[in-house]
C-alpha positions in Angstrom: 0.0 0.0 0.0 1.6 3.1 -1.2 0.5 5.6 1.6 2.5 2.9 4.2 5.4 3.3 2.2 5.3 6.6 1.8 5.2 6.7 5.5 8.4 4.3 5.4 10.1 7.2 3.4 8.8 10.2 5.7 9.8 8.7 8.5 13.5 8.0 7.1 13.9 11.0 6.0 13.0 13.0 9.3 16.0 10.6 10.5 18.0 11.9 8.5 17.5 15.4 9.2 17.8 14.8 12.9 21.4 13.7 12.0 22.0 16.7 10.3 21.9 15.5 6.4 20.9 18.6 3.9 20.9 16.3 1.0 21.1 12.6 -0.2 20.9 11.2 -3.2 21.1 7.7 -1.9 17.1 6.3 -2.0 16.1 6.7 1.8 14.4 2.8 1.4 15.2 -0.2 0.0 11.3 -1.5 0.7 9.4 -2.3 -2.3 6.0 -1.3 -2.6 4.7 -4.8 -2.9 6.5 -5.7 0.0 4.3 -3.6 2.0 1.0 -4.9 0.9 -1.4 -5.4 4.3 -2.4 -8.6 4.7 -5.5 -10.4 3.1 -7.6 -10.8 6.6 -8.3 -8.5 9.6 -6.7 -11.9 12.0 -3.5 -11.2 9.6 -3.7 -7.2 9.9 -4.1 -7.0 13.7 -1.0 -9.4 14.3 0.7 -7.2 11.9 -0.4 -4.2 14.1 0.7 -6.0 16.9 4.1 -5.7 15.7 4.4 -2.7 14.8 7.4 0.1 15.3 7.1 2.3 11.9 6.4 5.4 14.9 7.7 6.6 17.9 4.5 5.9 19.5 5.5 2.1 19.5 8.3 2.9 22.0 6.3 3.8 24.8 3.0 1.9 24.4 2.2 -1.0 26.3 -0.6 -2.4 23.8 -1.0 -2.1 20.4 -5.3 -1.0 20.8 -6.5 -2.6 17.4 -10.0 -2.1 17.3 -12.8 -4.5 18.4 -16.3 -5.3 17.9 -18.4 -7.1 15.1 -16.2 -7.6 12.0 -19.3 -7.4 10.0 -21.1 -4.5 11.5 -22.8 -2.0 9.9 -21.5 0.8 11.6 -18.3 1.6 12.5 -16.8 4.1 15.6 -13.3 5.7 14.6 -11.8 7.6 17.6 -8.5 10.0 18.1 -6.2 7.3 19.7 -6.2 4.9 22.8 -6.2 6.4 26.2 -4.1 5.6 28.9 -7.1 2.8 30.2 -7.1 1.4 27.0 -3.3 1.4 26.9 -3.2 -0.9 29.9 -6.1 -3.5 28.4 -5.5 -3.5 25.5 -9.1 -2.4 24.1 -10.6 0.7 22.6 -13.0 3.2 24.5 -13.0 1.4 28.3 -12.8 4.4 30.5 -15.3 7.7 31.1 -15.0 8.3 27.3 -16.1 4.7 26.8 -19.1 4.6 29.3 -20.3 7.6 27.6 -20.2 5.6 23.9 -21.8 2.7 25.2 -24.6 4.3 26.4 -24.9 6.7 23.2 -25.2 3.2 21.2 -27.1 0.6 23.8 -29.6 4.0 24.8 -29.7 5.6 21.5 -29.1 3.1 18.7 -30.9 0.7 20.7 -28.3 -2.2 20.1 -25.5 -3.7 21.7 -22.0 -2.2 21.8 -20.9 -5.7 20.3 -23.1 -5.4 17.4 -21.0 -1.9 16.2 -17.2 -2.0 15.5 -15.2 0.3 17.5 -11.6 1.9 16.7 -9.0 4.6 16.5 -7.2 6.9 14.0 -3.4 5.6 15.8 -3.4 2.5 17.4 -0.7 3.2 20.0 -1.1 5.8 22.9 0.0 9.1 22.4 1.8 10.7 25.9 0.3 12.9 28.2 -3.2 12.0 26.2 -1.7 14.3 23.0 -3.3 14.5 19.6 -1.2 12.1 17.4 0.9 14.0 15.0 0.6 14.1 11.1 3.3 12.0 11.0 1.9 9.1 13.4 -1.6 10.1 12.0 -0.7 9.2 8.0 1.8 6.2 9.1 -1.2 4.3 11.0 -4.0 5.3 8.8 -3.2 2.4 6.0 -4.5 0.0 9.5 -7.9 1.9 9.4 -8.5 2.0 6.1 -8.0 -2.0 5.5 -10.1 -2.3 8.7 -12.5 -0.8 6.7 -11.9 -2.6 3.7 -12.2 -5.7 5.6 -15.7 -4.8 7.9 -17.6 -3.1 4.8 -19.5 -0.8 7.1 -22.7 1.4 6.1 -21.9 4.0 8.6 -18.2 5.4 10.0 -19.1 7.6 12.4 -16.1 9.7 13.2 -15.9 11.3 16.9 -13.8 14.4 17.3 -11.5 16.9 15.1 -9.1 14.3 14.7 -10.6 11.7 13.5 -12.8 13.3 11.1 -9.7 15.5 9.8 -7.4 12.3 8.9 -10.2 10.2 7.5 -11.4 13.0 5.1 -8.5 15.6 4.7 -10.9 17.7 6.1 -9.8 20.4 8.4 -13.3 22.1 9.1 -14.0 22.2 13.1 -16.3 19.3 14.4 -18.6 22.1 15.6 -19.3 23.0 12.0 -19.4 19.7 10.1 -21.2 17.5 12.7 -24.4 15.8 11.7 -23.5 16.1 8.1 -23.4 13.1 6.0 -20.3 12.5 3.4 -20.5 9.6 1.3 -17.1 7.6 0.3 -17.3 5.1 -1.7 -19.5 2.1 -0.5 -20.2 3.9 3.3 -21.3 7.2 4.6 -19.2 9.3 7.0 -21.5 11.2 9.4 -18.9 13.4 12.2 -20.2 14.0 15.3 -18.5 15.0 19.5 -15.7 12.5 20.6 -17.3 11.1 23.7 -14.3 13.1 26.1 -15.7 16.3 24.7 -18.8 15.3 25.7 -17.3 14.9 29.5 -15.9 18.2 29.3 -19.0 20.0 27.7 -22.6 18.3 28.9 -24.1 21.2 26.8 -23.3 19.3 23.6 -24.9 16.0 24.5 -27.9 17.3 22.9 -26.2 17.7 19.6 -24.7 14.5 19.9 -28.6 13.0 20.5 -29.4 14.6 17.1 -26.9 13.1 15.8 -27.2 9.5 17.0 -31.1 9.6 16.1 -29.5 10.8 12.4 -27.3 7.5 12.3 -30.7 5.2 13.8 -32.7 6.6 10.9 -30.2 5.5 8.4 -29.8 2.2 10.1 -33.6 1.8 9.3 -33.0 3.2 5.4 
């Protein structure tokens, strides 16, 4: 996939900088593209991600947070990163942040958390609870995207800036995009709060209704 191996090549030449290197004109990778194809099932692709170190996230994580959920749901939850909870287990979306999702899908939606697929932008956690940078952002997306690929949602429901910004290229502020719908492809991407926000702002959990009774009418469509 050519975006992983352009991330190969970003990521080498940043190295190179650091070391003080104007100019090369050696090729900063010997990878070949086909070399870097993901692999053919999401089993394959989450041991892949498992052993992962193309970013400096991977030198302080303690779990790789893959994603989880029903591998052939019909909506799909794409967050910023994993938290320092989900760091420790191992899962996406288990602390405040998680309570607050779970109950926006079992209360709202009316189904069970299992029955929706639930993952992240970066699949390592970002110190101090950051924003991942550009960098980690574009090197991990090539995971999402196959998850995609693999689960064939209807719905990716994007929660927060973040998410929403590296998934479309998008830079508009959550605040002004949410609720919208944005087909791609074979699925719809409707942006709306990242639960955390949520947390901080209980004024916006009205909104974010709206917006879950949006995604339960197009579940019935």
């Amino acid at each position: 996939m050519k975006n992983l191996h352009n991330a190969l090549l970003l990521k080498q030449l940043y190295q190179l900088k650091q070391l003080g290197y104007r100019y090369t004109d050696t090729a900063p990778s010997q990878y070949k593209v086909s070399e870097l194809q993901l692999p053919s099932s999401i089993e394959a692709l989450e041991k892949q991600a498992s052993d992962c170190h193309l970013c400096e996230l991977s030198k302080s994580r303690h779990h790789v947070v893959f994603g989880e959920g029903n591998e052939e749901a019909e909506i799909l939850f794409v967050g910023e990163g994993p938290g320092v909870i989900e760091d420790d287990t191992g899962h996406p979306f288990v602390g405040r942040a998680g309570e607050v999702l779970t109950n926006m899908i079992e209360k709202v939606l009316l189904i069970s958390r299992s029955e929706v697929y639930i993952s992240n932008i970066v699949k390592c956690h970002p110190p101090n609870n950051r924003a991942p940078t550009a960098t980690e952002a574009h090197t991990c997306l090539p995971y999402l995207l196959k998850q995609i690929d693999y689960i064939k949602p209807k719905i990716v429901v994007t929660l927060g800036n973040t998410a929403y910004h590296y998934l479309t290229g998008d830079e508009s502020k959550i605040t002004q995009i949410r609720g919208t719908l944005q087909k791609r492809g074979d699925y719809t991407i409707i942006p709306t709060f990242h639960p955390s926000y949520l947390l901080r702002n209980p004024s916006a959990k009205q909104e974010a209704f709206i917006d879950m009774k949006l995604i339960k009418s197009l579940m019935k469509a």
